[in-house]
mmCIF file of the N, C-alpha and C atoms, coordinates in Angstrom:
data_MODEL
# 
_entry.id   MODEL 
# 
loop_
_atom_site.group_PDB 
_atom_site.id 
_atom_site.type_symbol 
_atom_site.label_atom_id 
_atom_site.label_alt_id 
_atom_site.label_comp_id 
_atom_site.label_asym_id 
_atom_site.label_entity_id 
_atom_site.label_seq_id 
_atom_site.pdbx_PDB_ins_code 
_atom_site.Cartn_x 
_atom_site.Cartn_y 
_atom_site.Cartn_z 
_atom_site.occupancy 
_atom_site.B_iso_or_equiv 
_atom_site.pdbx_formal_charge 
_atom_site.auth_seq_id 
_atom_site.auth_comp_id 
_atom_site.auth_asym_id 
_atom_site.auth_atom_id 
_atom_site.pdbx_PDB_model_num 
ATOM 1   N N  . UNK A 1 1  ? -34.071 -3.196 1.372   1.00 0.00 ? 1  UNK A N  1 
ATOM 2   C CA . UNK A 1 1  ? -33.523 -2.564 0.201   1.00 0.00 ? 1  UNK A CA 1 
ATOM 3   C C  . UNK A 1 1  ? -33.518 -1.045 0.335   1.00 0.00 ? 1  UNK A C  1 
ATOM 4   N N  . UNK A 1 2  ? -34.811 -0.333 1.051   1.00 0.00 ? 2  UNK A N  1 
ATOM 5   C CA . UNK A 1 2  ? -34.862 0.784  1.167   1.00 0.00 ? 2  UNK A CA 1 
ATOM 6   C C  . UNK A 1 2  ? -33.762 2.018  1.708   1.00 0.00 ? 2  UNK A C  1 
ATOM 7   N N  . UNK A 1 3  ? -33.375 0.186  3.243   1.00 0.00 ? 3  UNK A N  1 
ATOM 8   C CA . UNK A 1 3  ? -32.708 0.765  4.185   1.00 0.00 ? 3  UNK A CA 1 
ATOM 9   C C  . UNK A 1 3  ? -31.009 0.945  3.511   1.00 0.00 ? 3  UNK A C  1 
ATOM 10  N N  . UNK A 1 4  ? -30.870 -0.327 3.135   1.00 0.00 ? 4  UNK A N  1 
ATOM 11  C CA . UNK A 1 4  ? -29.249 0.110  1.946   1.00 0.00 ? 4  UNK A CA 1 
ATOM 12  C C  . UNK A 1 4  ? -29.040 1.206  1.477   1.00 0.00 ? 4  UNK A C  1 
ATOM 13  N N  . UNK A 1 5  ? -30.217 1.812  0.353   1.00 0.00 ? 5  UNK A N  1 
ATOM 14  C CA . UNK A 1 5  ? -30.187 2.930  -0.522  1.00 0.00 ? 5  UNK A CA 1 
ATOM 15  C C  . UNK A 1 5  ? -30.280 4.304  0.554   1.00 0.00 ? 5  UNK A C  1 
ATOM 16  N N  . UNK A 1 6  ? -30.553 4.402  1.375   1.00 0.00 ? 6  UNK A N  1 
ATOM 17  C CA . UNK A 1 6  ? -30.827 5.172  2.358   1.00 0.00 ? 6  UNK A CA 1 
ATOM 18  C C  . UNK A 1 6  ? -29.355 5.760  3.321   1.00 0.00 ? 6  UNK A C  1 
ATOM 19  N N  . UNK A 1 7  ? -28.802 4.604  3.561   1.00 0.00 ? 7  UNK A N  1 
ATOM 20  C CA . UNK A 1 7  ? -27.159 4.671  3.964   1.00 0.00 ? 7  UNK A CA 1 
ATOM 21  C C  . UNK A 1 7  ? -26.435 5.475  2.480   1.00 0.00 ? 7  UNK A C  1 
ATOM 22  N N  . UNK A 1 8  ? -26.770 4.991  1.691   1.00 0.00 ? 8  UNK A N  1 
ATOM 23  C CA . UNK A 1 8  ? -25.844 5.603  0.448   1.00 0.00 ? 8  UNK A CA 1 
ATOM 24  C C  . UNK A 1 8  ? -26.528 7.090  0.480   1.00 0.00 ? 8  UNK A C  1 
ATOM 25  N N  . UNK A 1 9  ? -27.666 7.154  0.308   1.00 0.00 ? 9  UNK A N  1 
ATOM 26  C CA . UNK A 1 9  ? -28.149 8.932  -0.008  1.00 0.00 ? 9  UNK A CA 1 
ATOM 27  C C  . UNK A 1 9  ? -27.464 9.591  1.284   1.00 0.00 ? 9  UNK A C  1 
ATOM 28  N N  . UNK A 1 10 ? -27.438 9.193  2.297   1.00 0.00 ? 10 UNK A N  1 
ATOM 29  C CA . UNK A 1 10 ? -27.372 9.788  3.430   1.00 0.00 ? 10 UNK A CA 1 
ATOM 30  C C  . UNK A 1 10 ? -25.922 10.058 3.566   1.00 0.00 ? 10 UNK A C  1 
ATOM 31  N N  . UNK A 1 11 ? -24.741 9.647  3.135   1.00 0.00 ? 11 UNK A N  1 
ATOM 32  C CA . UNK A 1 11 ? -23.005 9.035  2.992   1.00 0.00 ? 11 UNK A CA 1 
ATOM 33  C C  . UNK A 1 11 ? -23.370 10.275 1.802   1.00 0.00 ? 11 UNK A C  1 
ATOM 34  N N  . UNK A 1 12 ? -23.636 10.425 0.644   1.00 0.00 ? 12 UNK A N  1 
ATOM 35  C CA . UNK A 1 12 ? -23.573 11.045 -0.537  1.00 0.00 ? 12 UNK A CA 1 
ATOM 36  C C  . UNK A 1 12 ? -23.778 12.610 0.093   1.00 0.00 ? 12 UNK A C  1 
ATOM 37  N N  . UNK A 1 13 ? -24.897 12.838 0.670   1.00 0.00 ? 13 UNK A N  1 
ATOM 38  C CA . UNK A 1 13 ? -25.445 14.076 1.715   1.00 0.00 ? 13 UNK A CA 1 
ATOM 39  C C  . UNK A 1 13 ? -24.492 14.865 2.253   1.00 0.00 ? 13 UNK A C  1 
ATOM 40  N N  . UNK A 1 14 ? -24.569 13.849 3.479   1.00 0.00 ? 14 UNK A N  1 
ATOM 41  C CA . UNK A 1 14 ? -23.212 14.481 3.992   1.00 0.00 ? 14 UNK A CA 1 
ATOM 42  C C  . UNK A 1 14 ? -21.276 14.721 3.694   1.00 0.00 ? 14 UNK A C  1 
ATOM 43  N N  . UNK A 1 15 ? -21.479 13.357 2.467   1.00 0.00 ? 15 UNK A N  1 
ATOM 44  C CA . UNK A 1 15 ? -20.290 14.254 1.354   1.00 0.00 ? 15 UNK A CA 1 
ATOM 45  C C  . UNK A 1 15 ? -20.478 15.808 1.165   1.00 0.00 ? 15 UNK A C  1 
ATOM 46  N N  . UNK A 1 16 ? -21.367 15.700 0.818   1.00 0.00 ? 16 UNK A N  1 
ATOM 47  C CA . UNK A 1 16 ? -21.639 17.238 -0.501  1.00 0.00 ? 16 UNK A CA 1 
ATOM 48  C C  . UNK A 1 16 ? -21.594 18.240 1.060   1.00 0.00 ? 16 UNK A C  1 
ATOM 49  N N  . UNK A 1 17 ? -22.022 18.086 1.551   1.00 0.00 ? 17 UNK A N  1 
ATOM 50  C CA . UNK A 1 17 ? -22.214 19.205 2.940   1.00 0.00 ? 17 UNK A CA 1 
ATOM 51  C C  . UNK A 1 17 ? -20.823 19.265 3.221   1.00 0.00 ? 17 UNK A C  1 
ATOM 52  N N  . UNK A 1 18 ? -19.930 18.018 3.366   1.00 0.00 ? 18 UNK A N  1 
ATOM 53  C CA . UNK A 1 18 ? -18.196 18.894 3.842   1.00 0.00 ? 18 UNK A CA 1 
ATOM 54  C C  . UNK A 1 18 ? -18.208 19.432 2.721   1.00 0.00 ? 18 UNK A C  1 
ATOM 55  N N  . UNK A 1 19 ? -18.167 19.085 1.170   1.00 0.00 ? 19 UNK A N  1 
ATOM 56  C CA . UNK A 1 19 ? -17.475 19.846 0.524   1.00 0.00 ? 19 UNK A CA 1 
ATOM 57  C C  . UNK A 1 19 ? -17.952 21.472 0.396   1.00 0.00 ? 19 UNK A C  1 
ATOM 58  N N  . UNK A 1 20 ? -19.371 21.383 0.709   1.00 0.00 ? 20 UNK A N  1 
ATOM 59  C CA . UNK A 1 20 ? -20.342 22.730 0.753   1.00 0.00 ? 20 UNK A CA 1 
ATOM 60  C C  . UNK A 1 20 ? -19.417 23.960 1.764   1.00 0.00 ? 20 UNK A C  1 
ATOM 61  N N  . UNK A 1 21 ? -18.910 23.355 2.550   1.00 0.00 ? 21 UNK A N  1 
ATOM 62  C CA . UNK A 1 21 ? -18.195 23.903 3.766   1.00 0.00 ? 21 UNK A CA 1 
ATOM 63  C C  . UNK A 1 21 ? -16.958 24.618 3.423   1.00 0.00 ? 21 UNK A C  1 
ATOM 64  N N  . UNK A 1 22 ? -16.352 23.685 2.611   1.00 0.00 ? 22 UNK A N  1 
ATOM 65  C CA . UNK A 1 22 ? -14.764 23.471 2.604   1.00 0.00 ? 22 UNK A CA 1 
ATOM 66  C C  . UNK A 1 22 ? -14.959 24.536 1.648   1.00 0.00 ? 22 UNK A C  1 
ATOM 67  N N  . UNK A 1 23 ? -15.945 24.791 0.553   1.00 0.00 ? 23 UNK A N  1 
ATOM 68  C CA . UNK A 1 23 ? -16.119 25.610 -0.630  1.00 0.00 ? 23 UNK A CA 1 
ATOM 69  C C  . UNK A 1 23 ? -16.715 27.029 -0.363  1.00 0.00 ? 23 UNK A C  1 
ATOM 70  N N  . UNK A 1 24 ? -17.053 26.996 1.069   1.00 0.00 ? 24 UNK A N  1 
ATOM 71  C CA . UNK A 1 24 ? -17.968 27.980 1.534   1.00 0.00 ? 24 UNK A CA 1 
ATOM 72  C C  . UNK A 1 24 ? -19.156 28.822 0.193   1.00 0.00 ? 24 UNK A C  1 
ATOM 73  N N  . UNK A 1 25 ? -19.933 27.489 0.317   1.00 0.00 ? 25 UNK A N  1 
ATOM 74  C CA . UNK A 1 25 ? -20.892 27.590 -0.823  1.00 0.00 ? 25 UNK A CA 1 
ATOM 75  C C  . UNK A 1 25 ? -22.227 27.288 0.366   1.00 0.00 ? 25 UNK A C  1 
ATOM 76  N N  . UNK A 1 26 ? -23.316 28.038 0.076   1.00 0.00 ? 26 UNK A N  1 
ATOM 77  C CA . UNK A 1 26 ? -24.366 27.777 1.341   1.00 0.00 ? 26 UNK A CA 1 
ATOM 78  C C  . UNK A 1 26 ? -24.734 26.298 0.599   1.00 0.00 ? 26 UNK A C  1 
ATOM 79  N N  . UNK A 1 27 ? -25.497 25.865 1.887   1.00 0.00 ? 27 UNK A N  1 
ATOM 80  C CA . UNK A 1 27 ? -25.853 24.350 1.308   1.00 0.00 ? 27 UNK A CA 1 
ATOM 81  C C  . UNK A 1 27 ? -27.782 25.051 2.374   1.00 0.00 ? 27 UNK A C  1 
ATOM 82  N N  . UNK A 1 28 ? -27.962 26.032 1.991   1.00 0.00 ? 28 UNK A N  1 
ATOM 83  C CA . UNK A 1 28 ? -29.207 25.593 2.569   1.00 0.00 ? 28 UNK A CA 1 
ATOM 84  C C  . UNK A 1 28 ? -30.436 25.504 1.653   1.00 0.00 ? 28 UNK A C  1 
ATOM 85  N N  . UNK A 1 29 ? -30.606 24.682 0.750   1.00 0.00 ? 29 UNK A N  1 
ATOM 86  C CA . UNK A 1 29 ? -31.551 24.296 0.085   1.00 0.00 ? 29 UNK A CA 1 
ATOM 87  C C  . UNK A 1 29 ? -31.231 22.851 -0.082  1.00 0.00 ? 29 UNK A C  1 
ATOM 88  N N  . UNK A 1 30 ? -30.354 22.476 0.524   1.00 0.00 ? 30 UNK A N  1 
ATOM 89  C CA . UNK A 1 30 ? -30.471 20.532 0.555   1.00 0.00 ? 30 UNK A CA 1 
ATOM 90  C C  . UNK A 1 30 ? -30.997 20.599 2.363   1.00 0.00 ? 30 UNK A C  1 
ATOM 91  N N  . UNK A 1 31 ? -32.036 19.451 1.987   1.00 0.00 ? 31 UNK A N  1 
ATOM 92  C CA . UNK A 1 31 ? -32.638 18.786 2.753   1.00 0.00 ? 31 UNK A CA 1 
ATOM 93  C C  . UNK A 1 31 ? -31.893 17.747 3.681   1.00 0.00 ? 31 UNK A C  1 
ATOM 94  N N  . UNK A 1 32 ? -31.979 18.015 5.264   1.00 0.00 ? 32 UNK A N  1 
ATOM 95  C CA . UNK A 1 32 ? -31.144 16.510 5.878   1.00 0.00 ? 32 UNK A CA 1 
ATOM 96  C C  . UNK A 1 32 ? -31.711 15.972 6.259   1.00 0.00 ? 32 UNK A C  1 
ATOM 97  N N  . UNK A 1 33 ? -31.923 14.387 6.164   1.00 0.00 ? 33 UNK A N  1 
ATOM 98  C CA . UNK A 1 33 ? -32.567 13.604 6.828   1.00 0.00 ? 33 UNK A CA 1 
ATOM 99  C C  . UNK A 1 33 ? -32.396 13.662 7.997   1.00 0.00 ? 33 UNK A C  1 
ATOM 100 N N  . UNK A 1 34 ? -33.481 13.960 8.965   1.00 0.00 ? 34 UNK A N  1 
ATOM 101 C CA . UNK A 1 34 ? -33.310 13.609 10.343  1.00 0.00 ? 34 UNK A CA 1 
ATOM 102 C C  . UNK A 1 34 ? -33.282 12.282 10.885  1.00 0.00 ? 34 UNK A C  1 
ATOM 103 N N  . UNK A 1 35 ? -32.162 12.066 11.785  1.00 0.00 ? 35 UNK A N  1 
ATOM 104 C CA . UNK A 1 35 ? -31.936 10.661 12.301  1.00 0.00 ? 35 UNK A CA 1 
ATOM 105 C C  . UNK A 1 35 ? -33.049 10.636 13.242  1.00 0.00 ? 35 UNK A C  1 
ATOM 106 N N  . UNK A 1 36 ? -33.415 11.509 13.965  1.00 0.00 ? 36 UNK A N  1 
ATOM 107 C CA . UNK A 1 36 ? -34.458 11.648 15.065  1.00 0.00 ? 36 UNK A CA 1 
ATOM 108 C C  . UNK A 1 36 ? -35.479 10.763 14.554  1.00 0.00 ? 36 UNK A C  1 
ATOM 109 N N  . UNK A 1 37 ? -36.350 11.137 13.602  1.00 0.00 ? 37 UNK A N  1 
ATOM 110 C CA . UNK A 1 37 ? -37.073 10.416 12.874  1.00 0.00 ? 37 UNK A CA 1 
ATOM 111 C C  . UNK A 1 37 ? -37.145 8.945  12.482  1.00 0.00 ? 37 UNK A C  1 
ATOM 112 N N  . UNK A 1 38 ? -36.116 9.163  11.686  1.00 0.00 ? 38 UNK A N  1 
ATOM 113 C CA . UNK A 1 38 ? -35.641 7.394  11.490  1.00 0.00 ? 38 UNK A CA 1 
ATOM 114 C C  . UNK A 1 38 ? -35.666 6.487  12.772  1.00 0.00 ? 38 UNK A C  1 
ATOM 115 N N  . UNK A 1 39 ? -35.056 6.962  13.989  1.00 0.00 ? 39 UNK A N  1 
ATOM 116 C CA . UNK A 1 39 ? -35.316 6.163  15.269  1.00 0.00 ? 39 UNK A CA 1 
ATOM 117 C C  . UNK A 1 39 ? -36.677 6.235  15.545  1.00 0.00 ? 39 UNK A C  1 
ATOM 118 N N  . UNK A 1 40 ? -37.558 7.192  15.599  1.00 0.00 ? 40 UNK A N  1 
ATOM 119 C CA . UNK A 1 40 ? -38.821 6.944  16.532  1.00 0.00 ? 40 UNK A CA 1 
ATOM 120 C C  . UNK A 1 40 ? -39.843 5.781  15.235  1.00 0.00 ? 40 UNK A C  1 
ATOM 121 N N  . UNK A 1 41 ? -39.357 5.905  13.775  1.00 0.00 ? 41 UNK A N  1 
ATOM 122 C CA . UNK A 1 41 ? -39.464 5.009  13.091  1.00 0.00 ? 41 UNK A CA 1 
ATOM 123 C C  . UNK A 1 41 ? -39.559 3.578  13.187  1.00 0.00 ? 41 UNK A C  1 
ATOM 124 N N  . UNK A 1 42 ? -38.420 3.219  13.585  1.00 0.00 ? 42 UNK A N  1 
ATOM 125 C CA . UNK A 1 42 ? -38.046 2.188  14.146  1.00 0.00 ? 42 UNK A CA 1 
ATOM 126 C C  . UNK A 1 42 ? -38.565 1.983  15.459  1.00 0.00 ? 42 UNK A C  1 
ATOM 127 N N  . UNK A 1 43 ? -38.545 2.887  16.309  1.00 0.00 ? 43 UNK A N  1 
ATOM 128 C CA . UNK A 1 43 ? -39.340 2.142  17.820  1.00 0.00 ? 43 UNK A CA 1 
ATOM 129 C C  . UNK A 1 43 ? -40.693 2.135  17.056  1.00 0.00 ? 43 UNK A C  1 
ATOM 130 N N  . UNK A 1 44 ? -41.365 2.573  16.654  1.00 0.00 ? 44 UNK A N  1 
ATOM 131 C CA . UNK A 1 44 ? -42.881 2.596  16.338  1.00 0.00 ? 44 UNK A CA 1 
ATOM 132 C C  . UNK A 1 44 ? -42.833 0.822  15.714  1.00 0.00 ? 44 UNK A C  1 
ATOM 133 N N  . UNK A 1 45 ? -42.043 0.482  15.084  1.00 0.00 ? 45 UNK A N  1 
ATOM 134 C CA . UNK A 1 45 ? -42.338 -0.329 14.117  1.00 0.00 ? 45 UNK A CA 1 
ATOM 135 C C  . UNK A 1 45 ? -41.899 -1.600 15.043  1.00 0.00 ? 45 UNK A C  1 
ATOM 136 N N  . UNK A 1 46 ? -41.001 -1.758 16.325  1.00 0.00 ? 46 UNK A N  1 
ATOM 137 C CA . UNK A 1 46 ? -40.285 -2.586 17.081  1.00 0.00 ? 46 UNK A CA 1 
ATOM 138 C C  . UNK A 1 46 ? -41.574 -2.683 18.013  1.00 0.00 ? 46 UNK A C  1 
ATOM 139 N N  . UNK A 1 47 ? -42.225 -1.384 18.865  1.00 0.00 ? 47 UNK A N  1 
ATOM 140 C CA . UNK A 1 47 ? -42.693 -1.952 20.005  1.00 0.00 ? 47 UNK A CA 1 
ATOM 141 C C  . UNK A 1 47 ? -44.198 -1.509 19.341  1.00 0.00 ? 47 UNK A C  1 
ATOM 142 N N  . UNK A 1 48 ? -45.210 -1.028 18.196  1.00 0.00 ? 48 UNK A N  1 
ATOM 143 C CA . UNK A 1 48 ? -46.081 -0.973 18.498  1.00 0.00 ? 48 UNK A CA 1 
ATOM 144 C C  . UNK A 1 48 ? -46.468 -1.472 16.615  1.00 0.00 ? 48 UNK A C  1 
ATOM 145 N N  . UNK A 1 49 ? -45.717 -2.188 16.215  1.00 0.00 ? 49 UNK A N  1 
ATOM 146 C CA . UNK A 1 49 ? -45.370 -2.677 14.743  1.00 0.00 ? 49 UNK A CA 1 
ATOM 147 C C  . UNK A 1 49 ? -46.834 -2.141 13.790  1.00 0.00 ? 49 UNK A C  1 
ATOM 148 N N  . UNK A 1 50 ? -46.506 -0.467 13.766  1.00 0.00 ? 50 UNK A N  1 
ATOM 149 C CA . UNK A 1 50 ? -46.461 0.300  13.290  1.00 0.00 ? 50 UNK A CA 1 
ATOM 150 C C  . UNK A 1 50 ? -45.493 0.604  11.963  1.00 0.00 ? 50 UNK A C  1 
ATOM 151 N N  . UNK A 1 51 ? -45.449 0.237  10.514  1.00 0.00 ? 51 UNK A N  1 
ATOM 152 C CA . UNK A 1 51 ? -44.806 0.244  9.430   1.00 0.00 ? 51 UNK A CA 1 
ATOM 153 C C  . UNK A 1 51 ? -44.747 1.490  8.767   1.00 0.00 ? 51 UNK A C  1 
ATOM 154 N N  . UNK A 1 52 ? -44.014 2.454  9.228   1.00 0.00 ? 52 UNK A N  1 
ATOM 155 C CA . UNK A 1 52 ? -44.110 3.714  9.006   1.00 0.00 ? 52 UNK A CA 1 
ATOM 156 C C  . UNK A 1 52 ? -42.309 3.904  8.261   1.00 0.00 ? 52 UNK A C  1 
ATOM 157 N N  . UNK A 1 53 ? -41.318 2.899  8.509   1.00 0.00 ? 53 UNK A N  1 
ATOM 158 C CA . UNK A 1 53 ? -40.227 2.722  8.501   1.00 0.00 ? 53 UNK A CA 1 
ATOM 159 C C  . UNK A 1 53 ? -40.154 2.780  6.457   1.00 0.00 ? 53 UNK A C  1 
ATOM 160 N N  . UNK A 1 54 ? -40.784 2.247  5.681   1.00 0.00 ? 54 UNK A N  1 
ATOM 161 C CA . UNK A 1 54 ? -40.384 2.238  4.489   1.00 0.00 ? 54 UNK A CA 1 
ATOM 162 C C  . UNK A 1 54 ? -40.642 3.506  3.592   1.00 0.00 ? 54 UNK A C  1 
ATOM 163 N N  . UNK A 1 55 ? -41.998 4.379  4.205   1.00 0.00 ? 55 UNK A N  1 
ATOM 164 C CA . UNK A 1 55 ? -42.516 5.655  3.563   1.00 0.00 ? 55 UNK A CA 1 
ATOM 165 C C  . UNK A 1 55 ? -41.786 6.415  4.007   1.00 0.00 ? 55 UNK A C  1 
ATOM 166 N N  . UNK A 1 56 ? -41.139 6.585  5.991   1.00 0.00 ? 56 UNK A N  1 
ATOM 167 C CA . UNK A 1 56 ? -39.834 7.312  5.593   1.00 0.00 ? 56 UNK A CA 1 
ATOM 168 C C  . UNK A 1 56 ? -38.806 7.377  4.717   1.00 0.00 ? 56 UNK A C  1 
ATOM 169 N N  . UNK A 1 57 ? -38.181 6.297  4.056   1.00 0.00 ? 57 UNK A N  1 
ATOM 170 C CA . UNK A 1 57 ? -37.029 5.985  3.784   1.00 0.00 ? 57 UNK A CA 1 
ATOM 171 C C  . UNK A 1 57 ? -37.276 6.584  2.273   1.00 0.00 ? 57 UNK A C  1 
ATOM 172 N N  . UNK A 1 58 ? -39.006 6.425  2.396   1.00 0.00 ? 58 UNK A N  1 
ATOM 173 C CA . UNK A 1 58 ? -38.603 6.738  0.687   1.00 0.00 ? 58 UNK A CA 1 
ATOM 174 C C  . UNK A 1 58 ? -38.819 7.939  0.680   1.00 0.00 ? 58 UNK A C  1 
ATOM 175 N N  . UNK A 1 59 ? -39.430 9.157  1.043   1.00 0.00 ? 59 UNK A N  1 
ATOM 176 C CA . UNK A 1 59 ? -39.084 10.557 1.666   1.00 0.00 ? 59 UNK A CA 1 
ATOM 177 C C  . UNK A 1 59 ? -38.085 10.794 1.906   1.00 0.00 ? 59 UNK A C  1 
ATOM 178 N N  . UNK A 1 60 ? -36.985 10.318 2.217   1.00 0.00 ? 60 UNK A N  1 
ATOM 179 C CA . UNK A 1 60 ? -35.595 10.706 2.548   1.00 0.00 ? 60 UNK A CA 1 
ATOM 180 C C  . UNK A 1 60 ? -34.998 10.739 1.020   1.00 0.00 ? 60 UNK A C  1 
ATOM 181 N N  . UNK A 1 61 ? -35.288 9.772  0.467   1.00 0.00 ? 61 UNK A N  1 
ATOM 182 C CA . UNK A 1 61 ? -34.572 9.334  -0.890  1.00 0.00 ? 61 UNK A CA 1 
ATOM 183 C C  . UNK A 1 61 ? -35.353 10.346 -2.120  1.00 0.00 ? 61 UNK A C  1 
ATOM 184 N N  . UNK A 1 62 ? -36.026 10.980 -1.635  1.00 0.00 ? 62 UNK A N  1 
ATOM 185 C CA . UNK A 1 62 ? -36.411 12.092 -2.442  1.00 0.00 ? 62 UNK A CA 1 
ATOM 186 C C  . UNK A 1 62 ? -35.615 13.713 -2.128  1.00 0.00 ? 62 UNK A C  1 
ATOM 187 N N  . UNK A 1 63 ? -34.660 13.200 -1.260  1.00 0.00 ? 63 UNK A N  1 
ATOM 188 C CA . UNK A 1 63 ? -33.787 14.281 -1.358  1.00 0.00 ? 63 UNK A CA 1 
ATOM 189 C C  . UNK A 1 63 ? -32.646 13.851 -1.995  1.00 0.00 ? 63 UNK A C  1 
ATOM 190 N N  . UNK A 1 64 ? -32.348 12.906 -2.791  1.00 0.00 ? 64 UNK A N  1 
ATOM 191 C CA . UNK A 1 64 ? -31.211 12.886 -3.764  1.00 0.00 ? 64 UNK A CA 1 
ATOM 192 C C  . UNK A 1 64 ? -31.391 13.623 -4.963  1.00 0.00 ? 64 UNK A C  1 
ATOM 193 N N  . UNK A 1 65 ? -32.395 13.914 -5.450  1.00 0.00 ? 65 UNK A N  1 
ATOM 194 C CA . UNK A 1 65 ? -32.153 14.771 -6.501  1.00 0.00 ? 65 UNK A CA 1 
ATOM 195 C C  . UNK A 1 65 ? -31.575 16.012 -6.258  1.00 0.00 ? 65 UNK A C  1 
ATOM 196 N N  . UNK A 1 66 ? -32.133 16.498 -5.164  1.00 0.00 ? 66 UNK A N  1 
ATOM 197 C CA . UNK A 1 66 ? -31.722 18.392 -4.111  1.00 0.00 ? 66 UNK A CA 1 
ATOM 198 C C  . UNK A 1 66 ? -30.240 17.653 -4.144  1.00 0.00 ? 66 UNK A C  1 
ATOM 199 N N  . UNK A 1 67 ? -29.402 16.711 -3.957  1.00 0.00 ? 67 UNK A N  1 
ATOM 200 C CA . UNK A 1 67 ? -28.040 16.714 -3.709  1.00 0.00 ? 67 UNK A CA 1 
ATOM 201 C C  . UNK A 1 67 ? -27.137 16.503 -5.246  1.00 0.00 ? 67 UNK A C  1 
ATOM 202 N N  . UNK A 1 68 ? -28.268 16.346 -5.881  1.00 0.00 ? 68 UNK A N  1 
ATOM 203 C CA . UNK A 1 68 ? -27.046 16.095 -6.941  1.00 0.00 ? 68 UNK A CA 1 
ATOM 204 C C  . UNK A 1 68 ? -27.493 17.625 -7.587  1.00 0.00 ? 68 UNK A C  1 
ATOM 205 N N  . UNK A 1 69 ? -28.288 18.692 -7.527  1.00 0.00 ? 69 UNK A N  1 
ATOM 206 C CA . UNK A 1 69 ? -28.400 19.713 -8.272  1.00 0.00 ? 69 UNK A CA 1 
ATOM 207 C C  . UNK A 1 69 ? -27.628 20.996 -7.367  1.00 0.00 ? 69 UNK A C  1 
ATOM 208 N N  . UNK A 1 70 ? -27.415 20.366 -5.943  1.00 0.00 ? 70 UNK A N  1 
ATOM 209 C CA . UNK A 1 70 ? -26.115 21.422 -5.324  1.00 0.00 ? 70 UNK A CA 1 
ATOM 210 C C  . UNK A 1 70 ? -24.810 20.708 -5.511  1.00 0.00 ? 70 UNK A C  1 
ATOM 211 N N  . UNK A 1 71 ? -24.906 19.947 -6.760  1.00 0.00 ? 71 UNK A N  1 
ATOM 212 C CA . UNK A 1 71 ? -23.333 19.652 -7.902  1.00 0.00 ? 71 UNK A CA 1 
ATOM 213 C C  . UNK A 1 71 ? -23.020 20.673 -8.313  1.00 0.00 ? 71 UNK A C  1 
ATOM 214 N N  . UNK A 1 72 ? -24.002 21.195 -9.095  1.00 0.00 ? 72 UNK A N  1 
ATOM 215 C CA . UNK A 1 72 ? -23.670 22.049 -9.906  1.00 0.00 ? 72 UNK A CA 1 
ATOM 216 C C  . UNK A 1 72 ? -23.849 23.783 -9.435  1.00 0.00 ? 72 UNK A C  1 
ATOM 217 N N  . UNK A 1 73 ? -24.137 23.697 -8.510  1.00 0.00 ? 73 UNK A N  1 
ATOM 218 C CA . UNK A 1 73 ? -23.296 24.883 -7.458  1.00 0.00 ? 73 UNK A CA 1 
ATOM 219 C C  . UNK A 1 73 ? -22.215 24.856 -7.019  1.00 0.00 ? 73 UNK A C  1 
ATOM 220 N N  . UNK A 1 74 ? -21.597 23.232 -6.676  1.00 0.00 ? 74 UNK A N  1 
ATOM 221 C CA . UNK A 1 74 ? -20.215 23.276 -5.866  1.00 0.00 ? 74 UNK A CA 1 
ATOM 222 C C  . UNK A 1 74 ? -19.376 23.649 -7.310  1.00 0.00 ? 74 UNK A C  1 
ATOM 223 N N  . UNK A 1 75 ? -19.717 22.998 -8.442  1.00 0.00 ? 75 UNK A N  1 
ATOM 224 C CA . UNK A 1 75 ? -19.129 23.215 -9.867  1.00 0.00 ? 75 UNK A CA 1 
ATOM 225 C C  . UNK A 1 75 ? -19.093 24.645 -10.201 1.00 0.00 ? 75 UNK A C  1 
ATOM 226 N N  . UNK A 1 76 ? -19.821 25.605 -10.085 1.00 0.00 ? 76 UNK A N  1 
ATOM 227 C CA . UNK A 1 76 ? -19.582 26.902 -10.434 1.00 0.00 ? 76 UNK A CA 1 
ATOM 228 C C  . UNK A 1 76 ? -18.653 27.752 -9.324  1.00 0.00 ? 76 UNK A C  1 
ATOM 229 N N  . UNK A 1 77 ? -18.705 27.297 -7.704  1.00 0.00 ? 77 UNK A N  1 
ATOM 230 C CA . UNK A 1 77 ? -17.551 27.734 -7.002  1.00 0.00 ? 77 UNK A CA 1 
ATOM 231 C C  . UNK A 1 77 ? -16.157 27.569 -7.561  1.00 0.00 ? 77 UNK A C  1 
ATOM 232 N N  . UNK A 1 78 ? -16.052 25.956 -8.223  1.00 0.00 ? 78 UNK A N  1 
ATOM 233 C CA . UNK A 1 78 ? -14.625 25.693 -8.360  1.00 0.00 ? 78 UNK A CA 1 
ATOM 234 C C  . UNK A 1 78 ? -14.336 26.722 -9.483  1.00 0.00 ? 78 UNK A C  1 
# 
């Protein structure tokens, strides 16, 4: 379930970052999930089943709030 919601924050993210671009509005106070992470996640949890995979995910998903409050920055560019 984690991992679903995680594809969506992450799709939503990197929405707001083209439009951050396209708006030439800084985007550096949103947070990106590093994929780096998420993989050594996953090997930890594949070859030494190490469950470190769900407390990432939910650390990541604590950067949706930082993406929906650089809304209302892309909103004051337009």
């Amino acid at each position: 379930m984690l991992a679903i919601l995680f594809v969506y924050t992450y799709t939503a993210l990197v929405t707001f970052l083209v439009v951050h671009r396209m708006l030439r509005v800084s985007s550096s106070s949103i947070v990106r999930p590093s994929r780096m992470l998420l993989y050594a996640a996953i090997a930890l949890y594949f070859f030494l089943h190490i469950d470190l995979l769900n407390y990432l995910l939910l650390f990541y998903l604590l950067t949706l709030p930082l993406v929906f409050l650089s809304f209302w920055r892309l909103r004051k560019a337009l």
